[in-house]
LUMMARZA-805055 format. One line per field, with one value per residue (C-alpha): x, y, z; residue number from 1. Coordinates in Angstrom, 2 decimals. Layout:
N
u = (X  ...)
v = (Y  ...)
w = (Z  ...)
pos = (NUM  ...)
***
This chain:
655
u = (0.00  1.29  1.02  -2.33  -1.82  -0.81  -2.75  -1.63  0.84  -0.09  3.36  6.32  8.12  11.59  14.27  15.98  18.21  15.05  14.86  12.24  13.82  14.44  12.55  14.09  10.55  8.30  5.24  3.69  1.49  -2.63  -4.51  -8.23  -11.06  -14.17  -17.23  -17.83  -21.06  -23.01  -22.38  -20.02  -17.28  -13.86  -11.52  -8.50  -7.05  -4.05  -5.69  -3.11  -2.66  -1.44  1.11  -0.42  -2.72  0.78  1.73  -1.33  -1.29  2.48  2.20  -0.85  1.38  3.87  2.19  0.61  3.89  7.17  9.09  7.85  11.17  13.95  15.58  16.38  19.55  18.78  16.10  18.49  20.81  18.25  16.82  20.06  21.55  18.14  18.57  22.18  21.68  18.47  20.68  17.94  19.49  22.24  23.25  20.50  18.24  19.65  19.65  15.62  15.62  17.47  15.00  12.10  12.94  12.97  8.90  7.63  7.91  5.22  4.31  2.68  5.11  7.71  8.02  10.10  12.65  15.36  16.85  13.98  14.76  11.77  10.83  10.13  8.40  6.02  5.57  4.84  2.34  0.74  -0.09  -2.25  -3.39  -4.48  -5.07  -6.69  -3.65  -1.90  -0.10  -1.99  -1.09  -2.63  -5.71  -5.11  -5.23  -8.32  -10.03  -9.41  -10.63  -13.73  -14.36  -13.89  -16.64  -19.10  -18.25  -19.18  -22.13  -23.24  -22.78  -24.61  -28.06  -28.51  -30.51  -32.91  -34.40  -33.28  -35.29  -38.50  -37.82  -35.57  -37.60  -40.54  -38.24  -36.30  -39.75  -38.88  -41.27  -44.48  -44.81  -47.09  -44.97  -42.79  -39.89  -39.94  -39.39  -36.54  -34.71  -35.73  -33.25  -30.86  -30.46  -29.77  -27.60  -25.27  -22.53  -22.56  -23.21  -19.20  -17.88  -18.96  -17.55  -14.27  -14.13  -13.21  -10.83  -9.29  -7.79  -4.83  -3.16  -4.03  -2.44  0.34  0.81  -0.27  0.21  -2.55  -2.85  -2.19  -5.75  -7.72  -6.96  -7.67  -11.08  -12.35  -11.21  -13.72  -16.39  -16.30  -16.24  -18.73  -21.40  -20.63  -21.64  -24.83  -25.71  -25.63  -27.70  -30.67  -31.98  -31.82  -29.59  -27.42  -27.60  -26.63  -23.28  -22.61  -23.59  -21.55  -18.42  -19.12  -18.36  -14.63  -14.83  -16.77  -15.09  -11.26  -11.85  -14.10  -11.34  -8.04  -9.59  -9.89  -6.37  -4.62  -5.98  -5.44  -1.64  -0.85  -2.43  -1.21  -2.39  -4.53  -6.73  -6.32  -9.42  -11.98  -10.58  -11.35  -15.11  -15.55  -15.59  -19.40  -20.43  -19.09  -20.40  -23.69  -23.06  -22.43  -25.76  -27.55  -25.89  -27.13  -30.49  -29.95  -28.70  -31.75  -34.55  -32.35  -32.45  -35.98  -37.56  -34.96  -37.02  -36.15  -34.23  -34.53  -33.10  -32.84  -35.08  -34.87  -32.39  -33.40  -32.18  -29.16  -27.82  -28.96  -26.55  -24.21  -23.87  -21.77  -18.69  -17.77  -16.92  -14.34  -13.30  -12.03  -10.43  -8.70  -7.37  -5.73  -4.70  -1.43  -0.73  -1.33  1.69  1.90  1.31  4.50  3.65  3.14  6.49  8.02  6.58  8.04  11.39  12.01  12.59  13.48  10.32  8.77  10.29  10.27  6.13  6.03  7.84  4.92  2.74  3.98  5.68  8.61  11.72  11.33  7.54  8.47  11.28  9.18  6.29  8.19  10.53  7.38  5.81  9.49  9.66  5.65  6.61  9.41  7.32  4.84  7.25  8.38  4.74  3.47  1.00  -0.50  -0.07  -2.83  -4.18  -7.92  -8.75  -7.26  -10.57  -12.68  -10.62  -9.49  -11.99  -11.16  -10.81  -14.22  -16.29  -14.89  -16.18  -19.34  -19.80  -18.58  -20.54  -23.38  -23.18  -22.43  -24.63  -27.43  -26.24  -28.30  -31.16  -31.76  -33.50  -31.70  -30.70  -34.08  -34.90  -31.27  -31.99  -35.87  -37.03  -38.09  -40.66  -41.76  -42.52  -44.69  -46.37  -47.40  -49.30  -46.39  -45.76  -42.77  -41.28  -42.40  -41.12  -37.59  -37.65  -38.71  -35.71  -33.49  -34.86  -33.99  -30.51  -30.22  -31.22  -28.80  -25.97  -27.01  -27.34  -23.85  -21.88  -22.57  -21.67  -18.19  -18.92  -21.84  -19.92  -16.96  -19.68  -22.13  -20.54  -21.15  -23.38  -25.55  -26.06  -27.15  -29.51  -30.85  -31.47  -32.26  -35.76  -36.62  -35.61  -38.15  -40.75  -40.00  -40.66  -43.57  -44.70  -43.99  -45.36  -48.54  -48.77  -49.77  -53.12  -54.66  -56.80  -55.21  -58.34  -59.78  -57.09  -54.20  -52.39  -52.09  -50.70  -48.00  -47.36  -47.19  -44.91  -42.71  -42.33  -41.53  -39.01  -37.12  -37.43  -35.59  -33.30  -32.57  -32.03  -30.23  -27.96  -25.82  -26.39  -26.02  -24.43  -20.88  -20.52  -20.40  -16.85  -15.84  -16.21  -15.09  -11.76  -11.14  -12.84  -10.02  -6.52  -4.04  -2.32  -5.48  -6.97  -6.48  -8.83  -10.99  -11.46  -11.79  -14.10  -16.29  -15.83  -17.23  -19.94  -21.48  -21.75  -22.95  -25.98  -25.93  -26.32  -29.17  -31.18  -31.28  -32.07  -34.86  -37.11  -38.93  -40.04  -40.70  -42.65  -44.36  -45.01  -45.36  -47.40  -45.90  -46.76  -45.63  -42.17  -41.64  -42.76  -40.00  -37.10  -38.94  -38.67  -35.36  -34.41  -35.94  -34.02  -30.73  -31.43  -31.18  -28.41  -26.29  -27.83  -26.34  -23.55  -22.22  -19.72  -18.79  -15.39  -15.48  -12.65  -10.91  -7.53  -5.77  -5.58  -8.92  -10.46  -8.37  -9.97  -13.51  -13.59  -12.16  -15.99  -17.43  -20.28  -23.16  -21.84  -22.15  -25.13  -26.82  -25.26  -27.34  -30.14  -29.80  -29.21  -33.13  -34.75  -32.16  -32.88  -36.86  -35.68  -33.16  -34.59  -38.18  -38.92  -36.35  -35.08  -31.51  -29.53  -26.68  -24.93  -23.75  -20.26  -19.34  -15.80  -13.17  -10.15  -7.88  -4.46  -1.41  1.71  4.52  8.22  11.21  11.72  7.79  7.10  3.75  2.90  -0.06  -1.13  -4.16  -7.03  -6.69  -10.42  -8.92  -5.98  -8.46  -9.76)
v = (0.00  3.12  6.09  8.61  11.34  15.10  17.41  19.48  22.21  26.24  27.53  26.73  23.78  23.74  21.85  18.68  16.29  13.63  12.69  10.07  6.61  6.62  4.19  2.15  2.48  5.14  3.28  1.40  -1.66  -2.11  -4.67  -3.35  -5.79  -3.64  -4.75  -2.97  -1.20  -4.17  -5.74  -8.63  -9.99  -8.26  -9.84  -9.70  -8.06  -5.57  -1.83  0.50  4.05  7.68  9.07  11.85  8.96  6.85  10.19  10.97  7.07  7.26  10.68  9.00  6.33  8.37  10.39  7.53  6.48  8.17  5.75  2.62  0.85  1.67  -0.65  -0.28  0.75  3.22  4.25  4.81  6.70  9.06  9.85  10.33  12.68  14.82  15.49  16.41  18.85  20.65  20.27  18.11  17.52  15.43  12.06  10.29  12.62  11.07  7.62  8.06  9.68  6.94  4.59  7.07  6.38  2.91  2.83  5.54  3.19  0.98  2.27  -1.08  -3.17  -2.34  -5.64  -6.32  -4.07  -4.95  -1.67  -0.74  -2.25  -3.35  -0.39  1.43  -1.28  -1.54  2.02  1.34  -1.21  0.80  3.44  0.66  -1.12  1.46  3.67  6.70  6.83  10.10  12.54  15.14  17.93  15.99  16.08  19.78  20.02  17.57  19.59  23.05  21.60  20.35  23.59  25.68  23.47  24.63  27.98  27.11  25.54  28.24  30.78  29.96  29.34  31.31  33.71  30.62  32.26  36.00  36.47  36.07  38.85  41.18  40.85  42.49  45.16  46.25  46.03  42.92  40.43  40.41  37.25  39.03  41.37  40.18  42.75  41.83  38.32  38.87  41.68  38.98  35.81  38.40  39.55  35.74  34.45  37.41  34.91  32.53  34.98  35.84  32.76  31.93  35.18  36.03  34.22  30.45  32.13  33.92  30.31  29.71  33.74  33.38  29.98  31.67  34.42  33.52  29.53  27.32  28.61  32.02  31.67  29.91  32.61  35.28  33.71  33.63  36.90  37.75  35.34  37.15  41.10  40.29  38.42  41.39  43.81  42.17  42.90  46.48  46.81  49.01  48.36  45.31  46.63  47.41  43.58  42.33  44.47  42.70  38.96  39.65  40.02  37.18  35.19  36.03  34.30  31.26  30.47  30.59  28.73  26.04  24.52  25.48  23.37  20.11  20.55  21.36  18.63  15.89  17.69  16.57  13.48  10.76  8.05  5.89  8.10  11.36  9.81  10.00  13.61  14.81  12.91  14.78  18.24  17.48  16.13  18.87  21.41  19.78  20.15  23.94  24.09  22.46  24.89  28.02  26.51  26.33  30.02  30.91  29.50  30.64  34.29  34.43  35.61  38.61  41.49  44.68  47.46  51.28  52.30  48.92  47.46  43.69  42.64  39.12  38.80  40.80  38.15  36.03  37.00  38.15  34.79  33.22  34.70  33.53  29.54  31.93  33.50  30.39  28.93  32.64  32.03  28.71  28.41  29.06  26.81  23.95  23.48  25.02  22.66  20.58  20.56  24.18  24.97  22.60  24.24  27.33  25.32  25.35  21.65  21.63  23.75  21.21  17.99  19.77  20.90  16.87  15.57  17.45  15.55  12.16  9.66  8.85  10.62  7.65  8.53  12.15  11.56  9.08  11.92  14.93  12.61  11.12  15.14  15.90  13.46  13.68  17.15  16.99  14.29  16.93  19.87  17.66  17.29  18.67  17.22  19.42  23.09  24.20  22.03  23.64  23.16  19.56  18.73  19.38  18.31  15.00  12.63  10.65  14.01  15.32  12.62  12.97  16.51  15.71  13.46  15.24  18.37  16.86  15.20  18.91  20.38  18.25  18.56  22.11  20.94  18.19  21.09  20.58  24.42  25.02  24.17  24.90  28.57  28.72  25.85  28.09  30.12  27.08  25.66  28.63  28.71  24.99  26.61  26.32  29.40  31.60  29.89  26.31  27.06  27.99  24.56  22.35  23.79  22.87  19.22  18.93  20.57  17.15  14.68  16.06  15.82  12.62  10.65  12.38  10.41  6.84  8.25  8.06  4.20  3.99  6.01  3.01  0.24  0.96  3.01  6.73  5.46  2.88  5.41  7.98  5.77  4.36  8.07  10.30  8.55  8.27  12.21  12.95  11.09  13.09  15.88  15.74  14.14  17.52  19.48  18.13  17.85  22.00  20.88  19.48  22.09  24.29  25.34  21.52  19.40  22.14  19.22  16.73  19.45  20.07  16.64  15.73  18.67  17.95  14.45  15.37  17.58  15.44  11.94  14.04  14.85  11.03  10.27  12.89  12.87  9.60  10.64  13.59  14.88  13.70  11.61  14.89  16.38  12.55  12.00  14.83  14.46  11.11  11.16  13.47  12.10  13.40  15.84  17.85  17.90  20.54  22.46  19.90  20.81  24.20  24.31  21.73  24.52  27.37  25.01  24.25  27.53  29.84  27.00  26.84  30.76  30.07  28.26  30.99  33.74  31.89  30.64  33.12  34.02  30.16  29.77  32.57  32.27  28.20  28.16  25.54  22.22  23.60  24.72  21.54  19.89  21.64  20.12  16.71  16.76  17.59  14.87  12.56  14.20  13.77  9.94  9.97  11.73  9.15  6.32  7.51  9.35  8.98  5.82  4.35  4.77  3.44  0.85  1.69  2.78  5.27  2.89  1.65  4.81  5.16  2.48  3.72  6.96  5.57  3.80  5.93  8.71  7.08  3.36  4.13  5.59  2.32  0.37  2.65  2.01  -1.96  -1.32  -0.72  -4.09  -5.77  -3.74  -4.44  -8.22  -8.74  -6.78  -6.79  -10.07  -11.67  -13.62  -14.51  -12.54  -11.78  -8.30  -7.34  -6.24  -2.95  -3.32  -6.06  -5.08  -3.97  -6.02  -3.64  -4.60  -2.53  -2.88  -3.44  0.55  1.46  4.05  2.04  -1.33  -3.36  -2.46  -3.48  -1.01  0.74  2.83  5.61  6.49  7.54  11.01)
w = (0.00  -1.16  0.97  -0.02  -2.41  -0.99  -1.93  -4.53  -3.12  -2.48  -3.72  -5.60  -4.66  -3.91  -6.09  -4.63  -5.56  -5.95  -9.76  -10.59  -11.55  -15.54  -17.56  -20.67  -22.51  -21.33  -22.72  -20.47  -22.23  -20.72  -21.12  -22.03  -20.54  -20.91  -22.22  -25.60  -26.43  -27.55  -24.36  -25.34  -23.23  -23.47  -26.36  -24.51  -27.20  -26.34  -26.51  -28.40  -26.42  -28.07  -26.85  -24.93  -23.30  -21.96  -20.88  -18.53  -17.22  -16.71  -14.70  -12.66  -12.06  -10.74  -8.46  -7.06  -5.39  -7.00  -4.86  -6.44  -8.07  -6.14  -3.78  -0.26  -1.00  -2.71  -0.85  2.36  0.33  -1.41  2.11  3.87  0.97  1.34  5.17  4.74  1.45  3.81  7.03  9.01  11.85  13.75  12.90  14.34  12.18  9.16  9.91  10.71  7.15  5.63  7.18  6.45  3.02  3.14  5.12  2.62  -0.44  1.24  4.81  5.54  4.98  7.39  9.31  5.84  6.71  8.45  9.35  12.07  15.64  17.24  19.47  16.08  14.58  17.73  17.03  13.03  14.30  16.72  13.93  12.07  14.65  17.05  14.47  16.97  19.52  18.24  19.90  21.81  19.66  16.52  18.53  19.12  15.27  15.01  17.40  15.55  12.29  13.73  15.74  11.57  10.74  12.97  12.49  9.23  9.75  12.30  10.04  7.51  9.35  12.40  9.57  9.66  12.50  12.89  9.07  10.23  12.67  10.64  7.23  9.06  10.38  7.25  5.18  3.15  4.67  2.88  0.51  -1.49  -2.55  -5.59  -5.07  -1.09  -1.62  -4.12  -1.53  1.20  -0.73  -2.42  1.64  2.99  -0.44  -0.18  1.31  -1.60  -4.06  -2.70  -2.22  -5.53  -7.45  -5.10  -1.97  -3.08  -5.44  -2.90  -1.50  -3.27  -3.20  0.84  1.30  -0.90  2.00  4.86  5.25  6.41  9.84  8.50  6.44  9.05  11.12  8.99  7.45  11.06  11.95  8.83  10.22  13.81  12.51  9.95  12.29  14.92  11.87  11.03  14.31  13.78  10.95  10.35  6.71  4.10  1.99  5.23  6.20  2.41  2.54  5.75  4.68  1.31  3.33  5.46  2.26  2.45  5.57  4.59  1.14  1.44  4.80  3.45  0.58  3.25  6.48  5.44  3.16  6.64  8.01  5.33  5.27  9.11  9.74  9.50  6.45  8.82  10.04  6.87  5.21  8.53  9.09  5.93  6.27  9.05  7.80  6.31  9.91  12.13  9.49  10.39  14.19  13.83  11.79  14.86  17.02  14.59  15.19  18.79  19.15  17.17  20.12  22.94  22.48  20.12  24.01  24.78  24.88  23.29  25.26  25.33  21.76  20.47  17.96  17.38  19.99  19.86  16.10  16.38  19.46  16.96  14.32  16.52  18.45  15.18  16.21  19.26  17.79  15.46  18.22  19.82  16.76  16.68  20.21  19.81  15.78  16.19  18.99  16.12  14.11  10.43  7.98  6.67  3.14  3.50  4.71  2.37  -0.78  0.39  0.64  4.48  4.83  8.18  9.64  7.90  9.79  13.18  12.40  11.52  14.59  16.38  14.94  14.83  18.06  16.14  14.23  11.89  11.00  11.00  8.20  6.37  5.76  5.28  2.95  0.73  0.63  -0.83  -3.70  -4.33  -4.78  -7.16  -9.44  -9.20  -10.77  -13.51  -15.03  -17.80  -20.18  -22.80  -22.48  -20.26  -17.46  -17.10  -21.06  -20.17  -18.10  -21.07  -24.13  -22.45  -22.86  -19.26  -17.60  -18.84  -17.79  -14.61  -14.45  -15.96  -13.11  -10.58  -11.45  -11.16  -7.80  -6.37  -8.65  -7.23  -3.52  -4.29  -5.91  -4.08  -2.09  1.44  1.78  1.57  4.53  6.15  5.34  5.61  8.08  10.43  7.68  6.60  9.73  9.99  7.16  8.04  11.17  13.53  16.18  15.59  18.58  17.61  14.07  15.78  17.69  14.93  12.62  15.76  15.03  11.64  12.91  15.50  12.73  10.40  12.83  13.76  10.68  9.13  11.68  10.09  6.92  7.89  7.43  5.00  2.08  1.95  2.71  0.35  -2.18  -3.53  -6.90  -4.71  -1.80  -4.45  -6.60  -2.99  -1.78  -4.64  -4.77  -1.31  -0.96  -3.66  -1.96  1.47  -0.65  -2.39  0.96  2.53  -0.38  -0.23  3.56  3.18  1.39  4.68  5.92  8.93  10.37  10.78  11.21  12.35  14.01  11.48  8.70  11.40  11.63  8.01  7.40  10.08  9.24  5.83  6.42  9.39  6.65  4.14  6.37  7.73  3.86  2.83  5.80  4.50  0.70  -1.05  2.35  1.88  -1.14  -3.71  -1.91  -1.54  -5.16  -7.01  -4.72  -6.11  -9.20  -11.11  -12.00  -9.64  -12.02  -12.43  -9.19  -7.32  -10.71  -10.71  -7.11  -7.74  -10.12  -7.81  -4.85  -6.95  -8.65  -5.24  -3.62  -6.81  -6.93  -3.47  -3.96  -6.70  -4.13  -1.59  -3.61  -5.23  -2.86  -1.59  -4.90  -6.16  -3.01  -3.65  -7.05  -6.77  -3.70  -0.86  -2.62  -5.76  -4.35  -3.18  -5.70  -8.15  -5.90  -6.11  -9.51  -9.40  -7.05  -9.60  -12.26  -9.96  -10.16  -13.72  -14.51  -11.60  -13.12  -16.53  -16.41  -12.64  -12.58  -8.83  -7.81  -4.14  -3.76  -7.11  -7.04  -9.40  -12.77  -12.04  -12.36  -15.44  -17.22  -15.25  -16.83  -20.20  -21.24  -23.38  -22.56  -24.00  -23.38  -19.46  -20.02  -21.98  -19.19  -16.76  -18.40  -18.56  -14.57  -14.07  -14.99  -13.39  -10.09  -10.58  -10.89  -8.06  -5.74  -6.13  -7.61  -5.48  -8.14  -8.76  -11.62  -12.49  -12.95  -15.84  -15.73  -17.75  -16.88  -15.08  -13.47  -15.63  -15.95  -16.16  -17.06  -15.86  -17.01  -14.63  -14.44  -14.29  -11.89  -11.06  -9.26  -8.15  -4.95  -2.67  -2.28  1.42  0.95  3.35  0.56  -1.95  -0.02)
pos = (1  2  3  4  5  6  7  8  9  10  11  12  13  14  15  16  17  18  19  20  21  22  23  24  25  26  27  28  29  30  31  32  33  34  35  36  37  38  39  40  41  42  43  44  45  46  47  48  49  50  51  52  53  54  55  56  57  58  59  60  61  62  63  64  65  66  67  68  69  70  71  72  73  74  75  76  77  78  79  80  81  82  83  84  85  86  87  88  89  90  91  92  93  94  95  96  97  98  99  100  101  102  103  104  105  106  107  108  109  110  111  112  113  114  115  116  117  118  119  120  121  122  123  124  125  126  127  128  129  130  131  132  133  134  135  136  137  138  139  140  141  142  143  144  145  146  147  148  149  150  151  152  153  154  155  156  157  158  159  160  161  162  163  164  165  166  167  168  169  170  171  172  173  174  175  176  177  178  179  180  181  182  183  184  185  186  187  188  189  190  191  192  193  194  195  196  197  198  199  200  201  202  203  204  205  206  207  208  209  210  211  212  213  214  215  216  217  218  219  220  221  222  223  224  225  226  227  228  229  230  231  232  233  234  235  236  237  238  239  240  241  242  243  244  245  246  247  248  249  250  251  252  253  254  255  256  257  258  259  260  261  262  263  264  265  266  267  268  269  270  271  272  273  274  275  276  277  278  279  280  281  282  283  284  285  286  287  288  289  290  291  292  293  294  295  296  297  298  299  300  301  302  303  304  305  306  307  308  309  310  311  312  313  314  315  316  317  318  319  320  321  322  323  324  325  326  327  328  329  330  331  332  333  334  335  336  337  338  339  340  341  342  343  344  345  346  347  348  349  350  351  352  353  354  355  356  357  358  359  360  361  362  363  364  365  366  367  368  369  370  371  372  373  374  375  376  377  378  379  380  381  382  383  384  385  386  387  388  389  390  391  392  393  394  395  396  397  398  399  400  401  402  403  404  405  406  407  408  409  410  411  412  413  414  415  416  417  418  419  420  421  422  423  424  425  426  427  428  429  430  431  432  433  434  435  436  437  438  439  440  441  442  443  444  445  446  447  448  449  450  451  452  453  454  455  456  457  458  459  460  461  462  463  464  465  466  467  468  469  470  471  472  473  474  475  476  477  478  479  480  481  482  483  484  485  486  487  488  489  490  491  492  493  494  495  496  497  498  499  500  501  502  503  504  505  506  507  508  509  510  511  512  513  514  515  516  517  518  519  520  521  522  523  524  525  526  527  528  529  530  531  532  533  534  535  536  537  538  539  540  541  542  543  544  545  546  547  548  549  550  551  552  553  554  555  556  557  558  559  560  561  562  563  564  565  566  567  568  569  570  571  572  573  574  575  576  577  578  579  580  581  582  583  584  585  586  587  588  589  590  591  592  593  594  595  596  597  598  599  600  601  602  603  604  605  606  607  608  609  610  611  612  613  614  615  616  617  618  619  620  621  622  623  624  625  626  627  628  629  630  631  632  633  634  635  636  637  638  639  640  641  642  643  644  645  646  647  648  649  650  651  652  653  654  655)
***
């Protein structure tokens, strides 16, 4: 098992003496066993590859372990001649990069190596075995990651309850007033309208400046001033400058936390940190909903209108003020300081973070040749027109923008944002409205956590297909739920609605919750990535932005059981487009999802279609069929030199 990909570096890297190991004949031979369009079995037959093609599979290859090839030998010498060029350290420094070297080739596979006395391979074992015993300052870093993503989550829906309070104070409240409704969304999308235009493109240039820690600090310095500033405001207009800077804290922080926190942990445990972003995002959106029905009964005081909203708002910035307090008592990140060629801040920010000089070298040492592989690529002559004009790279894109395209309309920020409203306009009381929304928040907290498991049990296509459907049934459940007449039977409209809304949130919660970030992480080859990435950042928040801005007006215009409706539809629509154009990936590793991506557009999408009777028949009927197989795994062959090898499938090395 090779160690998991960085992620793609902030800044520049540094030259080193690393050079990758030279191959006799740079084309690498595949075996092609996919089913072809008609559905036949695979010939066997020897697929021939351009050059550009070997290129891209040969720069995959590398990246996914640059060290694959090289004897131990070697190995010892490459990672002792990199500690003394950076000046690492004293003698014992190098000999733990010499064996560094050796472990990074194939971290699970150091009771092979000889050079490691037992104490350090106890320690090895411990970090596979006991996977969750790290030192206490990793947990310092776990801890401020989880703590961004309720900031997050916070800030983006204590204006679930403070609207229904401040819309009737700034004049933007009345539903039957088309320009109110439109002020009303343009007033609560302001953030994402930001994100989407500067903020997410703001990541790299602050990363660039300011470092990891550098940017989490600074994004929730932004976070804190801004919610203090919406708690000043006196009109709408007022309020949208305010929310439109809150975006510069939201978006740069949103792409640099869970980057940071892949960066220092350690391969074990990097995939369940980066999970964990989309659960404690939910946790801080339960806490929004919380800080919402705590202060909805503070009364107003002499020369202060709406007090209860501003604490409201105001209440968002004291999780960034904490994460302020104690950022820079977490270590930098390694890869950070490495691309900004300070090798050794980088091994004494990893020795931090690991028990062992040995697991320190063997990190910083992999970041340092995963970097230099990195600097010597360069396929075609622009990268972003790459993900379109390469067919593998854009069906990649096509699938993953439409996973975070539909984590939108699938229609859960409806309710993040406007619970509250809606609760009300299902006959709810203001204050009943605020606690049902804090409801939802607890369900959607809840049923994140066994996503950490369900996403590498079940895989990201099946848990989409399973969910897509039942979400559009919650909804048109909900939708409909408003035709029961409130002045007869008041309490089972409440009901309905409420059941509605807390199903869809069960469903979604495992779903479309964290399989779209999952996805599009793995879903791109490595050289591209970090655009891919990008362009899945900004995709999500301008529709995410879309969605806020709209509803008021669609429910408006659409009436409650048409609004809900719409996002039904859309949810069935969602199902579709995963059944034809949205491949799995769980369990594949980097070749794999070559030869994934490599079927044809409208093949996969045939195949998708063959998927249905086979569903009705295996799982309705009960009756025994077989799957059809689109694809096999693929058999590579690699030559003595290759940079590439066979390797099991460890699930976490894929995030």
């Amino acid at each position: 098992m090779s160690q998991p990909a960085e992620p793609a570096p902030a800044a520049d890297s540094s030259s080193g003496e690393f050079e990758p190991k030279p191959s006799n004949n740079d084309q690498a031979d595949f075996r092609n066993h996919s089913t072809a369009q008609s559905g036949r079995r695979p010939s066997g037959r020897r697929a021939s590859l351009d050059a550009a093609e070997r290129a891209r599979r040969n720069i995959n290859a590398k990246l996914a372990n640059p060290l694959a090839g090289y004897s131990h030998t070697e190995l010892e010498q490459m990672g002792a001649d990199y500690a003394m060029k950076h000046q690492l350290g004293e003698e014992d420094d190098i000999q733990a990069f010499r064996q560094g070297a050796v472990c990074a080739q194939d971290p699970a596979r150091f009771d092979s190596y000889a050079g490691l006395s037992d104490q350090e391979k106890d320690v090895m074992r411990n970090e596979f075995s006991h996977k969750w015993s790290q030192p206490r300052l990793l947990y310092l870093v776990i801890v401020l990651c989880s703590t961004c993503a309720a900031v997050q989550g916070m800030d983006e829906t204590v204006v679930n309850g403070a609207q229904l309070i401040y819309s009737k104070q700034f004049g933007i409240g009345d539903r039957e007033i088309e320009r109110e409704t439109w002020l009303l969304g343009l007033t609560n999308s302001a953030p994402y309208l930001c994100c989407a235009l500067i903020g997410c493109w703001l990541t790299v240039p602050f990363n660039h400046w300011f470092g990891r820690r550098g940017t989490i600090f600074l994004t929730c310095v932004f976070s804190a001033l801004t919610c203090f500033w919406q708690a000043f405001t006196n009109s709408w207009w007022h309020m949208f400058i305010a929310r439109f800077a809150l975006g510069f804290g939201i978006g740069p922080k949103s792409a640099t936390v869970p980057i940071y926190a892949a960066e220092c942990s350690p391969p074990a445990i990097r995939g369940a940190l980066v999970m964990q972003w989309q659960m404690w995002t939910a946790f801080g959106i339960m806490v929004g909903y919380m800080s919402d029905l705590a202060f909805y009964d503070v009364q107003d005081r002499p020369g202060i209108t709406g007090l209860n909203w501003r604490l409201m708002m105001g209440s968002a910035m004291f999780p960034a003020i904490i994460v302020c307090f104690f950022v820079f008592m977490c270590p930098e990140s390694p890869r950070w300081y490495m691309g900004k060629g300070r090798h050794y801040k980088a091994y004494q920010s990893m020795c931090r973070l690991r028990y062992s000089k040995v697991q320190a070298a063997r990190d910083v040492f992999y970041m340092h040749t995963l970097l230099e592989a990195e600097s010597g690529m360069k396929v075609g002559r622009n990268k972003i027109m790459e993900l379109v004009t390469v067919p593998r790279n854009r069906r990649a894109m096509l699938a993953s923008e439409i996973v975070m395209f539909m984590q939108q309309f699938c229609g859960v920020n409806v309710i993040a944002y406007y619970s509250s409203g809606i609760f009300e306009q299902a006959q709810f009381s203001t204050k009943s409205a605020l606690a049902a929304s804090l409801g939802f928040g607890i369900i959607n907290f809840l049923f994140a956590i066994p996503a950490i498991y369900t996403i590498d049990t079940f895989g990201r296509r099946n848990l989409l297909l399973t969910t897509f459907p039942l979400m559009s049934l919650c909804l048109f459940f909900t939708g409909f739920s408003f035709l029961i007449p409130a002045d007869t039977q008041r309490t089972a409209r409440i009901a309905c609605v409420a059941l509605g809304i807390y199903l869809f949130g069960i469903v979604y919660s495992p779903g479309e919750g964290p399989v779209p970030f999952t996805y599009s992480a793995e879903a791109y080859p490595l050289y591209v990535r970090s655009y891919g990435m990008s362009l899945a950042t900004a995709t999500t928040w301008f529709f995410n932005f879309v969605l806020a801005i709209t509803w008021p007006s669609l429910n408006a215009a659409f009436t409650d059981p048409g609004a809900f409706s719409f996002y039904a539809v859309w949810n069935l629509i969602g199902f579709c487009l995963v059944l034809c154009f949205v491949p799995e990936t769980k369990g594949k590793t980097l070749e794999e999802l070559d030869q994934v991506f490599s079927v044809p557009t409208h093949v996969h999408a045939a195949y998708g279609l063959r998927q249905l009777p086979y569903f009705v028949q295996r799982y309705i009927f009960r009756r025994h069929v077989e799957p059809e197989r689109l694809y096999e795994k693929e058999e590579v062959e690699y030559h003595d030199t290759s940079y590439g090898t066979e390797r099991e499938h460890d699930p976490e090395r894929r995030v």
